[in-house]
N, C-alpha and C positions, 0 to 999 in steps of 0.2 A: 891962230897959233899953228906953226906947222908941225907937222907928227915926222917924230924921228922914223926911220926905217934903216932896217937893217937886212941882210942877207943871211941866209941859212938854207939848211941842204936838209931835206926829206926823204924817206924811202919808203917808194908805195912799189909792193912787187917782188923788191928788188931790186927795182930802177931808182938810181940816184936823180931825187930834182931839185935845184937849185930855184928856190925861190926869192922875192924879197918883196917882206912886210912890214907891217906897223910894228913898231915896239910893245903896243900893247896887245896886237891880236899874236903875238907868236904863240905862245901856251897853247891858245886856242886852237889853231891850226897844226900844232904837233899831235895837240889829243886828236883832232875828226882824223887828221892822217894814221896815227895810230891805229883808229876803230876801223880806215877804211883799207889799213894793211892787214887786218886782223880776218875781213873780212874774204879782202883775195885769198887768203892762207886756209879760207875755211871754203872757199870755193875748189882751190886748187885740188884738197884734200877729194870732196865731192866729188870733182869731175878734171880724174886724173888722165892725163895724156891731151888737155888744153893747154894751149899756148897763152903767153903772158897778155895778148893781144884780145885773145876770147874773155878770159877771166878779168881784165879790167872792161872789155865791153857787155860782161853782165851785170857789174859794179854800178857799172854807169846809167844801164840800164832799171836797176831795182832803186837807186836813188834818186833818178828821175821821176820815177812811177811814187816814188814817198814823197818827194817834192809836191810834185802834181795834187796830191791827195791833200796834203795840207793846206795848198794855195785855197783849193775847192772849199776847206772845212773853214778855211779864214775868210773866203768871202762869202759863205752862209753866214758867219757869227757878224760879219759888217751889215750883212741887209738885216739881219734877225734886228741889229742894236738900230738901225734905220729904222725900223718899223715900230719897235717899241719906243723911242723917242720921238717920233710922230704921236702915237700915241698918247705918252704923257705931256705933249708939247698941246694936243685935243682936251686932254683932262683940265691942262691947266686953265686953258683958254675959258673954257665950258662954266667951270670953276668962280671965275672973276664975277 
């Protein structure tokens, strides 16, 4: 099944961006652009006399670093459910 797309215009900044999405993820991608305009606006405020160029590259910067952390936390909970499934995959065997 192919997924409609459509085009639609975003403002992170400031800056007008003309993207084009899935039909179902637009909502989605209006609210992170939302939170991550909300966010320049609270950066701007902070550290007044930055350029639009600085304050989307601290953006990018503290979202990477949140990225990062989660990837890390996602593949502790993969080896933790590895190793516990080993585990009970021993219990069961033992078991028989």
């Amino acid at each position: 099944m192919k997924s409609e797309m459509i085009n639609i215009n975003v403002s992170l900044g400031g800056l007008a961006i003309p993207l084009k999405v899935n039909v179902s993820d637009e909502a989605h991608i209006r609210k992170i652009v939302k939170a991550l305009d909300e966010q320049v606006t609270i950066y701007a405020r902070k550290y007044p006399g930055q350029n639009l160029q600085t304050l989307l590259s601290m953006l990018l910067i503290e979202q990477a670093v949140a990225l990062a952390k989660l990837q890390q936390e996602h593949q502790f909970i993969e080896e933790d459910l590895g190793v516990r499934l080993e585990q009970l995959k021993t219990l069961l065997e033992t078991a028989r």
